[in-house]
MARZADREN-973922 format. One record per residue (C-alpha): residue number from 1; chain; x, y, z. Coordinates in nm, 2 decimals. Layout:
   resi   chain        X        Y        Z
    NUM       A        X        Y        Z
...
! end
This chain:
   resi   chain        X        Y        Z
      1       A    13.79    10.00    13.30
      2       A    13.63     9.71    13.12
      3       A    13.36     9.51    13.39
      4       A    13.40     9.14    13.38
      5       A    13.14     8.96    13.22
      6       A    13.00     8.76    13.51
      7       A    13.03     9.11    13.67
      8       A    12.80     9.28    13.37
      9       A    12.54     9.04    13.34
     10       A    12.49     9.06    13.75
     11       A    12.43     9.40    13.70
     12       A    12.18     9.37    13.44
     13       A    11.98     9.12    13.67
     14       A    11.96     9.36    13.90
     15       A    11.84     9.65    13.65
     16       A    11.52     9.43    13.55
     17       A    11.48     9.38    13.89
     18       A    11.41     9.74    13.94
     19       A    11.19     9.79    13.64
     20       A    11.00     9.40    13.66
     21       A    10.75     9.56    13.36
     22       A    11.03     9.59    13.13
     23       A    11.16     9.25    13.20
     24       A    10.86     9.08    13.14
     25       A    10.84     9.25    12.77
     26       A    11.17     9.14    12.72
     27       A    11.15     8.80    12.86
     28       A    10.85     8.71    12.62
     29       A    10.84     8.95    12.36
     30       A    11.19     9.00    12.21
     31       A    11.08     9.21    11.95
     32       A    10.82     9.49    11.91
     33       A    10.49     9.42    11.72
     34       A    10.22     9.66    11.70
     35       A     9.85     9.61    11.62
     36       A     9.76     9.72    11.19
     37       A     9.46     9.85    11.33
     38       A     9.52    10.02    11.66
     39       A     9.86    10.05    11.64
     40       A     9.88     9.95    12.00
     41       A    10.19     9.75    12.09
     42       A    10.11     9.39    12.17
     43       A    10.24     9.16    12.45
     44       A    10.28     9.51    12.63
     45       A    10.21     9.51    13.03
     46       A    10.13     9.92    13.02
     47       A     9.87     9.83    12.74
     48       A     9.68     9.62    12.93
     49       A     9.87     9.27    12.80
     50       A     9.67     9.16    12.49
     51       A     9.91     8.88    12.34
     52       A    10.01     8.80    11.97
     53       A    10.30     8.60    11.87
     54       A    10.29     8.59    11.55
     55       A    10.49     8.29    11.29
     56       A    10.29     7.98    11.43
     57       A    10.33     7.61    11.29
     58       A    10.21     7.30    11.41
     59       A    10.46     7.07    11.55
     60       A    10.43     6.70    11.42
     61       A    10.29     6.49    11.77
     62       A    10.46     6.17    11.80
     63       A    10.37     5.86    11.55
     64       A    10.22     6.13    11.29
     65       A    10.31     6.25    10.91
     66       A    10.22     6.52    10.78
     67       A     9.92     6.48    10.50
     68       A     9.87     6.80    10.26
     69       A     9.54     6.76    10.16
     70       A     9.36     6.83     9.86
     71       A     9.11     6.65     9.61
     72       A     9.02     6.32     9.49
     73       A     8.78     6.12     9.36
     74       A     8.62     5.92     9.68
     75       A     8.44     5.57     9.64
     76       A     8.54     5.27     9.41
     77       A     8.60     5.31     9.07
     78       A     8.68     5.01     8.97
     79       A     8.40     4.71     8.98
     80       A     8.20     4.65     9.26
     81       A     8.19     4.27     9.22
     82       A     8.02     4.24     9.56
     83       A     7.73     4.43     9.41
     84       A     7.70     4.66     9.71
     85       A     7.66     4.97     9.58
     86       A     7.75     5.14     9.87
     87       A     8.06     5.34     9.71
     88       A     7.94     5.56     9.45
     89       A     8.22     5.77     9.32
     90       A     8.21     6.14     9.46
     91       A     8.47     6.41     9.41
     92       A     8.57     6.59     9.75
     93       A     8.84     6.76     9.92
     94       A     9.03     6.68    10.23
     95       A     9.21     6.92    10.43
     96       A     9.55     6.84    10.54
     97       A     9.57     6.66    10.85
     98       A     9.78     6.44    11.05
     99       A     9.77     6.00    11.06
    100       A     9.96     5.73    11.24
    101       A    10.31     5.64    10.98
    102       A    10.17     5.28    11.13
    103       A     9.88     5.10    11.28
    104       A     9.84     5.14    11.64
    105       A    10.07     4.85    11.83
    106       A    10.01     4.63    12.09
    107       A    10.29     4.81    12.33
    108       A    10.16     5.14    12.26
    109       A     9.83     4.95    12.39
    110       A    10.00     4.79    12.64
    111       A    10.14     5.13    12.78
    112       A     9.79     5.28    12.77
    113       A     9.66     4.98    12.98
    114       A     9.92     5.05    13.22
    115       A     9.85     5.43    13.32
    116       A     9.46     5.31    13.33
    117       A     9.52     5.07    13.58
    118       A     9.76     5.28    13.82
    119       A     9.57     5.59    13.76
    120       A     9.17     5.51    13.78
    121       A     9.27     5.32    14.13
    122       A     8.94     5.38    14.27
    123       A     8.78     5.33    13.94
    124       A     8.86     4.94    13.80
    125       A     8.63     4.93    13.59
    126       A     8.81     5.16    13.32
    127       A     9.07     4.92    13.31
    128       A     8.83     4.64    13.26
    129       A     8.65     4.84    12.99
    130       A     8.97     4.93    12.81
    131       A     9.06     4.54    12.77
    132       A     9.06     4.39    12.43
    133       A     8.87     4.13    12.39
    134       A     9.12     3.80    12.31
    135       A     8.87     3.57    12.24
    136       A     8.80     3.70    11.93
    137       A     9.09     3.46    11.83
    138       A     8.88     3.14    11.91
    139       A     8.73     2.97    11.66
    140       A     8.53     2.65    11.71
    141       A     8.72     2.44    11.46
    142       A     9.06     2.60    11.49
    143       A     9.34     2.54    11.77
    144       A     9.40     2.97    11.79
    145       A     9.44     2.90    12.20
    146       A     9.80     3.08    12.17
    147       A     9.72     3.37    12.04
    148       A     9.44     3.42    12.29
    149       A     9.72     3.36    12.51
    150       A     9.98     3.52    12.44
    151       A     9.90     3.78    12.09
    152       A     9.84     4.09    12.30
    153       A    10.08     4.07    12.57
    154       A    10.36     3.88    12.48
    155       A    10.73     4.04    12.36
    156       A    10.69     3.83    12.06
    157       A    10.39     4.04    11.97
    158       A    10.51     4.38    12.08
    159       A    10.53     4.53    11.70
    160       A    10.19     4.37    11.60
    161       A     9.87     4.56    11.52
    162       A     9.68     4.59    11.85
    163       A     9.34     4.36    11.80
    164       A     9.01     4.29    11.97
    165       A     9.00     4.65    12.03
    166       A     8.61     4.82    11.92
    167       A     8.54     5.17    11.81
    168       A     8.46     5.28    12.15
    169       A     8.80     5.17    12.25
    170       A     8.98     5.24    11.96
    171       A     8.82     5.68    12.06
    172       A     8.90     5.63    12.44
    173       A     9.27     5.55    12.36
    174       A     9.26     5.83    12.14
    175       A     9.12     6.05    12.47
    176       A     9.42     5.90    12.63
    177       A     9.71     5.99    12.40
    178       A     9.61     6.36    12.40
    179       A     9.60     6.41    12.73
    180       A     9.99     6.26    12.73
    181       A    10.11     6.39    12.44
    182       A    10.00     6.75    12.56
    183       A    10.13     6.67    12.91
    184       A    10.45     6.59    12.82
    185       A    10.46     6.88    12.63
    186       A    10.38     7.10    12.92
    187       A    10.65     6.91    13.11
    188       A    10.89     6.98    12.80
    189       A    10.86     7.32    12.85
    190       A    10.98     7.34    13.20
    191       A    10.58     7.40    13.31
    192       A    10.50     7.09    13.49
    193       A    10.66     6.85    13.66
    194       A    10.66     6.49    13.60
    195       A    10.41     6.39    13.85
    196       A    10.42     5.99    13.87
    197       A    10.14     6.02    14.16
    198       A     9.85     6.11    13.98
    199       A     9.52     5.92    14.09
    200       A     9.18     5.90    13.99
    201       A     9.00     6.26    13.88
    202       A     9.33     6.39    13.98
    203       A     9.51     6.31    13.68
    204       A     9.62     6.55    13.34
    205       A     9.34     6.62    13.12
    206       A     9.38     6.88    12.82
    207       A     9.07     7.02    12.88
    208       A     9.04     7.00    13.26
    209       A     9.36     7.20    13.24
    210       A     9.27     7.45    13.01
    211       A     8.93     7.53    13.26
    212       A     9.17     7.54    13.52
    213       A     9.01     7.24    13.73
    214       A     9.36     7.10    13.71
    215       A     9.68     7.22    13.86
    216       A     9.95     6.94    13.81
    217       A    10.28     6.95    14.01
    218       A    10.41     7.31    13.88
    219       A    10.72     7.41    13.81
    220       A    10.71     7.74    13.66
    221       A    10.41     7.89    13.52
    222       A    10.42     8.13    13.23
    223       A    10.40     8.50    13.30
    224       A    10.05     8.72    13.27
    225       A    10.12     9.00    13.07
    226       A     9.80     9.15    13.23
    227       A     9.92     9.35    13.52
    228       A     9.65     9.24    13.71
    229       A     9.82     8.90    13.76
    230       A    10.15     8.74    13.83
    231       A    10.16     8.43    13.62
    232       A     9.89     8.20    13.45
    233       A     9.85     7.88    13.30
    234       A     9.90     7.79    12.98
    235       A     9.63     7.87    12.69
    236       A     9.50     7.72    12.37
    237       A     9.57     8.06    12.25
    238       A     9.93     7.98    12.34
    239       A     9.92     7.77    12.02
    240       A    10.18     7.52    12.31
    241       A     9.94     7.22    12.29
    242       A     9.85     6.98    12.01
    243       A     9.50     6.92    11.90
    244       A     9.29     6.57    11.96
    245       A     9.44     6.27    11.84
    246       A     9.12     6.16    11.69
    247       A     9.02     5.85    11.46
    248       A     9.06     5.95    11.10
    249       A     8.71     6.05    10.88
    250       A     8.63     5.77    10.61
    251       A     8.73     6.04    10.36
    252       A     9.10     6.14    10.53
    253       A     9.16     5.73    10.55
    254       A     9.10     5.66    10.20
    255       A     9.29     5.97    10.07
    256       A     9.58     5.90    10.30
    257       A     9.57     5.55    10.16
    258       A     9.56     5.64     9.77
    259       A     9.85     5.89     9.85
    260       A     9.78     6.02     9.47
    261       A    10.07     6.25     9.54
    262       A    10.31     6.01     9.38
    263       A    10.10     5.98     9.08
    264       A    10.04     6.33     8.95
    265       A    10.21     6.58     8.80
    266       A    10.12     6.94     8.84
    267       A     9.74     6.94     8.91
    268       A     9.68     6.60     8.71
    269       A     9.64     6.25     8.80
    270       A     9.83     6.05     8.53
    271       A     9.73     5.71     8.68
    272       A     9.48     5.58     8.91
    273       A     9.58     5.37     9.13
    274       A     9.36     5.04     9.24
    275       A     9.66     4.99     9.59
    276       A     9.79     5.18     9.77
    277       A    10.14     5.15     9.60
    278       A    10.20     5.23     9.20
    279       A    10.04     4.99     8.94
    280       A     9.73     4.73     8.96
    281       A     9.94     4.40     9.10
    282       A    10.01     4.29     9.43
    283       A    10.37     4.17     9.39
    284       A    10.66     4.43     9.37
    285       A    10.75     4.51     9.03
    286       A    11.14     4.72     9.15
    287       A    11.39     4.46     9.00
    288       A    11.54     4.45     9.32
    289       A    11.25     4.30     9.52
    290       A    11.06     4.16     9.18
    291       A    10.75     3.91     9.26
    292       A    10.76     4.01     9.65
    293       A    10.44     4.06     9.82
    294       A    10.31     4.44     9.87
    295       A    10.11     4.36    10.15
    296       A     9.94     4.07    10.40
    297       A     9.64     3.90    10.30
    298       A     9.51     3.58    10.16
    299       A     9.59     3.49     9.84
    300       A     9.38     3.22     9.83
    301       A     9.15     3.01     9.95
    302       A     9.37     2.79    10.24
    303       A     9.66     3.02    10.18
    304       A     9.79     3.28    10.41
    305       A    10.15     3.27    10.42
    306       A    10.27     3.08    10.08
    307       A    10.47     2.75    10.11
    308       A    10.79     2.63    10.32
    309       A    11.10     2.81    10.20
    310       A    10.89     3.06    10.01
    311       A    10.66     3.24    10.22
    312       A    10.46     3.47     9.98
    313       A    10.40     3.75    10.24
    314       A    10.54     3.59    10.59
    315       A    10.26     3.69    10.79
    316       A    10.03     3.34    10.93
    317       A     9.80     3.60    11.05
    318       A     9.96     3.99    11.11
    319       A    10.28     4.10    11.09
    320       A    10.48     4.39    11.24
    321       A    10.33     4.73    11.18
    322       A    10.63     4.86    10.98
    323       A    10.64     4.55    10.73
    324       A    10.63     4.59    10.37
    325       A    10.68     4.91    10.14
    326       A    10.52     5.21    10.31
    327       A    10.29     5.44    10.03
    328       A    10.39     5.77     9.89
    329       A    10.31     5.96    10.21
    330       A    10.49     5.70    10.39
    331       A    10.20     5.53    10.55
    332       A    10.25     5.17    10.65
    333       A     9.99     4.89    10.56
    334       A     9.74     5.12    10.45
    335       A     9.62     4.76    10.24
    336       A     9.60     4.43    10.46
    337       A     9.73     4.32    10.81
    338       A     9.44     4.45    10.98
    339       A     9.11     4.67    10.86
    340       A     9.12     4.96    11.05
    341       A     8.80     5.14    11.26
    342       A     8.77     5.55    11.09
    343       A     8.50     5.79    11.30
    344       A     8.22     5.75    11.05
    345       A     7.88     5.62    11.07
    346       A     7.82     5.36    10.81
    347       A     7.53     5.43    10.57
    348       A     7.52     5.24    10.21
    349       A     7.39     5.59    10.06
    350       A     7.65     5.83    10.23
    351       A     7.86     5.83     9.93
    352       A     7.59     6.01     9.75
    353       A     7.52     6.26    10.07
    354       A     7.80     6.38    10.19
    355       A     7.94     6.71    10.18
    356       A     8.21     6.83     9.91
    357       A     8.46     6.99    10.16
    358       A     8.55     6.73    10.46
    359       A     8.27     6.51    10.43
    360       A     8.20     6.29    10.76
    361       A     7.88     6.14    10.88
    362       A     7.85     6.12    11.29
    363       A     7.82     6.46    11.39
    364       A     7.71     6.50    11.77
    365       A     7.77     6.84    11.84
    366       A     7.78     6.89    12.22
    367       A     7.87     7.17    12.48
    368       A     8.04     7.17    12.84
    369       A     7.81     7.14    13.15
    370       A     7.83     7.51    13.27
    371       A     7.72     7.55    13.62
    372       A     7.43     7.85    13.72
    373       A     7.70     8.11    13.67
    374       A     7.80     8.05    13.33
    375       A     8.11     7.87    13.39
    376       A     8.22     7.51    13.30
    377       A     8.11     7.27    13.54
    378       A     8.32     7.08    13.80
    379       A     8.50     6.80    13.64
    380       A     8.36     6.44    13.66
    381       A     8.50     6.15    13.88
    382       A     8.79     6.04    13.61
    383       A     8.91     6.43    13.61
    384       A     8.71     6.51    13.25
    385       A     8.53     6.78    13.14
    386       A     8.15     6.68    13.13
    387       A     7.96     6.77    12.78
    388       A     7.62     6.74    12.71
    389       A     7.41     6.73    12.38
    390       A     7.27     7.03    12.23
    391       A     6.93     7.09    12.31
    392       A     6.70     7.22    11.99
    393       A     6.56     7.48    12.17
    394       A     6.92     7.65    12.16
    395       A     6.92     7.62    11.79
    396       A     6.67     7.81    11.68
    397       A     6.74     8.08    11.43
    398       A     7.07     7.83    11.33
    399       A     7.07     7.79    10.94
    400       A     7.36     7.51    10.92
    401       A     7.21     7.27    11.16
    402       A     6.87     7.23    11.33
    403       A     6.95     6.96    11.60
    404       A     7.25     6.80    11.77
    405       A     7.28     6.46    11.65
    406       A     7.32     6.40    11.33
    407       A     7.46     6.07    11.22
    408       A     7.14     5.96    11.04
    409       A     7.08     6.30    10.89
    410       A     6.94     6.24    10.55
    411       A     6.96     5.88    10.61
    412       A     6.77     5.70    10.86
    413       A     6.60     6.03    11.06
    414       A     6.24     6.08    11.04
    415       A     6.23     6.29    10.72
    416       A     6.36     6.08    10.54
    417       A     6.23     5.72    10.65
    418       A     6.01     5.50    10.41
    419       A     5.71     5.62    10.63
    420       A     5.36     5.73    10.56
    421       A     5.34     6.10    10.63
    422       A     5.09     6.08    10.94
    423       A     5.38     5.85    11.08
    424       A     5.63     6.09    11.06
    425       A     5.52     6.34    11.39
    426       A     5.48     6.01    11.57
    427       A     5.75     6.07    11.91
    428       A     5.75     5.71    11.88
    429       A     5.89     5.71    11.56
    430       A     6.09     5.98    11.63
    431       A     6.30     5.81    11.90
    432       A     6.38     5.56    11.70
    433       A     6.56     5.72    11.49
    434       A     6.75     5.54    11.18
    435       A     6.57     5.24    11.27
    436       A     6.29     5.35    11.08
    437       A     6.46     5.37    10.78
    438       A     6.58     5.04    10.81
    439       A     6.29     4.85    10.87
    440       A     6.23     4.52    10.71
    441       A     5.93     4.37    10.84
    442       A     5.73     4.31    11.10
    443       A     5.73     3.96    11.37
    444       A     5.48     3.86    11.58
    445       A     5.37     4.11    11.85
    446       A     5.43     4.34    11.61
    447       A     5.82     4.32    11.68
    448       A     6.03     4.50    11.41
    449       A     6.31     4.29    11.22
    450       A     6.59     4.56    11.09
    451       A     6.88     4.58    10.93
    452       A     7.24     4.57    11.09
    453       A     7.28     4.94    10.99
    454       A     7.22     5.18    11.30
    455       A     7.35     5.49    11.42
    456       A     7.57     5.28    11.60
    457       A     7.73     5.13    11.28
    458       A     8.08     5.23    11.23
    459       A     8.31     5.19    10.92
    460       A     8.59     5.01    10.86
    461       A     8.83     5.03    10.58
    462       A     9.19     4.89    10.44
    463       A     9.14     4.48    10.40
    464       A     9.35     4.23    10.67
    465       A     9.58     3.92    10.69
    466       A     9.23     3.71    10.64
    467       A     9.13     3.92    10.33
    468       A     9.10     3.86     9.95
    469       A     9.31     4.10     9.75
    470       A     8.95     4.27     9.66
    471       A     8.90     4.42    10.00
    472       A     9.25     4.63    10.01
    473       A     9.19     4.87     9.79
    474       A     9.15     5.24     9.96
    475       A     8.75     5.23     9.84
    476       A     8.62     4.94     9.97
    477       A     8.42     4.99    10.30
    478       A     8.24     4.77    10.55
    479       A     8.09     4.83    10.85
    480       A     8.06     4.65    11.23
    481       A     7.86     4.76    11.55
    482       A     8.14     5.07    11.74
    483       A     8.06     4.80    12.05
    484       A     8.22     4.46    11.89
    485       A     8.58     4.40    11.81
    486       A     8.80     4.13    11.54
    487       A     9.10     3.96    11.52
    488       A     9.16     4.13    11.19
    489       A     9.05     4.50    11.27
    490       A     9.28     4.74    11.44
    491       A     9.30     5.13    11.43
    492       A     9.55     5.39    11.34
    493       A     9.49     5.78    11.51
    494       A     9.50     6.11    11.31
    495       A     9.47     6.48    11.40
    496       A     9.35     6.79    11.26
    497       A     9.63     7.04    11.13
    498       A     9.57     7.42    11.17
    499       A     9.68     7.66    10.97
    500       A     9.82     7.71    10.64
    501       A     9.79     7.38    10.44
    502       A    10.10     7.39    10.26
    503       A    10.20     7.38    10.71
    504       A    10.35     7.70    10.65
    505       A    10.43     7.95    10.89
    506       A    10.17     8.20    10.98
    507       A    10.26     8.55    10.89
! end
């Protein structure tokens, strides 16, 4: 006699039920692998649970494309008519990574305000913090009173670039987005629960997760191979959750912006590009669109938009972050609307220092706050994982780095100031770090007058709606304090890819 289906698969259930070892191989594994070296069986309960899944690839987080990475020649080659000569031409490679298609909006601002201000309840001064600044609109001879009222929050606006917004901003919204993104993931996957109720340090943090300072409304937690437990939280080992959205290095903006990927062939470069688009004009050269503009900026002195009935680029100060013709790795206004903030330190000589493979200047490498036990310290107040610098007297016998912070390294520490050599052991000197490189004179009292270049300098890259042609090519760089904000500089996020960098599957 044939049993009914419904009939068969209740009597399965109950088999696993008898032997719940088996089911959980099963349930997780699906197939058998086994260890090239032990020969052990993985994701096995009777050998102790060690887990492997192997055929991982990174799944693209929301906003991103995909950026295969690979070398270029970094800095401007064509001429420096500003006569800065901060941009000497290096060649470099970039790993693939992960950018914005767009520039960072003022809804997906908006949105982030939002969860600050019902979250942090106890705690309104994150939500002050994270304001943009709308003032920056203002100008003493200029009636710009409407877009300081209505730029950021009106629905006329919604699409625009997000402004007024500093570095530090710009990398706590970046914080923010992780911690979503990853949480929405979790919920996704039938792990958590959408839990609308979160306050203050109770709230979904990446990292507090993974130390297990966070439990979240659970719905089903994944099961422990280890026999010694039921079930478990995910891991980062899981390979579930996405890495930080981050702000892009100098290097990783300017390569995403030159996308040279539409003009080689094989392994060679058969035309330089001085845009981000094909060719050395700022109009559209397809038939189709012929004499449009590629981009926002200024064309001229007085002239933003073009005339009545034939508005050169349409954009009186930005447009929507989607306008125009997006470059070969479909990347939207990589050239004009807004400059946009990357994660490195300015230095005029960093061209010339940086390293050949993923070059960066701003290193601070830190460590979790472990308590007297070892373990990671209790979470702060906002429900974060607390980090501290590393001390130098834990990197002693270290070859690849002698102290923790490192944004003026080579440029602007002690070593390498324009100092007499009795000066250099001087703790004064010492704390003061790149400011002693950057020393111009001396006032009365004995008062130092410096340059604008700190360690607090950050740059920022890609021209704006306010911008001469000049600036929008990939190269050119400037720099602003991480603590001040514009009405023409906005951000875009990125994130590190792991893994193969073709994004293959692991094998």
């Amino acid at each position: 006699m044939k049993l009914k289906p419904s009939i068969f698969l209740a009597v399965f259930a109950a088999t696993l039920m008898v032997f719940p070892s088996c089911s959980k191989v099963k349930k997780l594994v699906g197939k058998s692998e086994k260890s090239t070296t032990t020969g052990w069986a993985y994701n096995d309960p009777d050998n102790g649970g060690f887990e492997y899944h192997s055929g991982y690839q990174q799944i693209t987080g929301p906003g991103l494309k995909f950026i295969q990475g690979g070398t270029f020649t970094m800095g401007r080659t064509q001429e420096d008519v500003m006569y800065d000569w901060n941009n000497t031409p290096r060649r470099v490679t970039v790993p693939s990574f992960y950018i914005d298609e767009t520039e960072v909006r003022n809804i997906d601002y908006l949105e982030y305000l939002h969860w600050v201000k019902r979250v942090f309840v106890s705690y309104p001064e994150v939500y002050r913090k994270a304001l943009p600044d709308t003032l920056v609109w203002r100008d003493q001879l200029a009636y710009n009173e409407p877009y300081v009222n209505n730029y950021l929050r009106h629905p006329a606006y919604a699409e625009y670039p997000v402004v007024g917004v500093s570095w530090e901003q710009a990398v706590d919204y970046c914080e923010w987005r992780t911690d979503r993104v990853n949480e929405r993931i979790l919920i996704d996957k039938g792990i958590l629960n959408n839990d609308p109720t979160q306050r203050d340090e109770n709230n979904f943090n990446t990292e507090a997760y993974l130390a297990g300072q966070y439990e979240g409304a659970v719905n089903k937690n994944l099961t422990d191979l280890d026999p010694d437990n039921e079930e478990r939280h995910v891991r980062w080992s899981d390979g579930m959750l996405l890495p930080k959205y981050r702000l892009p290095s100098e290097a990783e903006w300017e390569y995403a912006a030159e996308a040279l990927i539409g003009n080689s062939e094989e392994e060679r470069i058969t035309d330089k590009k001085i845009f981000p688009w094909n060719g050395h004009w700022v109009r559209n050269d397809q038939k189709k669109y012929r004499g449009q503009m590629m981009a926002n900026f200024a064309r001229g002195r007085g002239d933003y938009m073009g005339t009545a009935g034939a508005l050169n680029d349409a954009g009186d100060i930005t447009v929507p972050v989607n306008s125009f013709w997006p470059n070969d790795f479909g990347l939207y206004c990589m050239a004009g609307n807004v400059s946009e903030w990357v994660a490195d330190v300015y230095r005029p000589m960093s061209p010339e220092d940086i390293a050949e493979f993923n070059p960066y200047r701003g290193n601070v490498f830190k460590t979790p706050v472990r308590d007297e036990e070892g373990n990671i310290a209790e979470k702060d107040s906002l429900g974060r994982v607390r980090y501290r610098n590393q001390r130098d007297d834990e990197l002693v016998g270290r070859e690849n780095y002698k102290t923790a912070d490192n944004r003026n390294f080579d440029d602007g520490d002690v070593a390498s100031s324009i100092v007499p050599d009795y000066e250099w052991n001087n703790p004064e000197h010492q704390k003061a770090g790149s400011s002693r490189m950057y020393v111009q004179g001396r006032g009365q009292g004995g008062s130092d007058f410096s340059s604008m270049v700190t360690d607090e300098s950050r740059v920022y890259k890609g021209g704006s709606w306010k911008d001469r042609a000049y600036w929008m090519a990939p190269s050119a760089r400037r720099f602003l304090n991480q603590k001040e904000s514009r009405d023409d500089i906005g951000f875009r996020c990125a994130m590190t890819h792991v893994g193969h960098p073709a994004n293959k599957k692991t094998k």
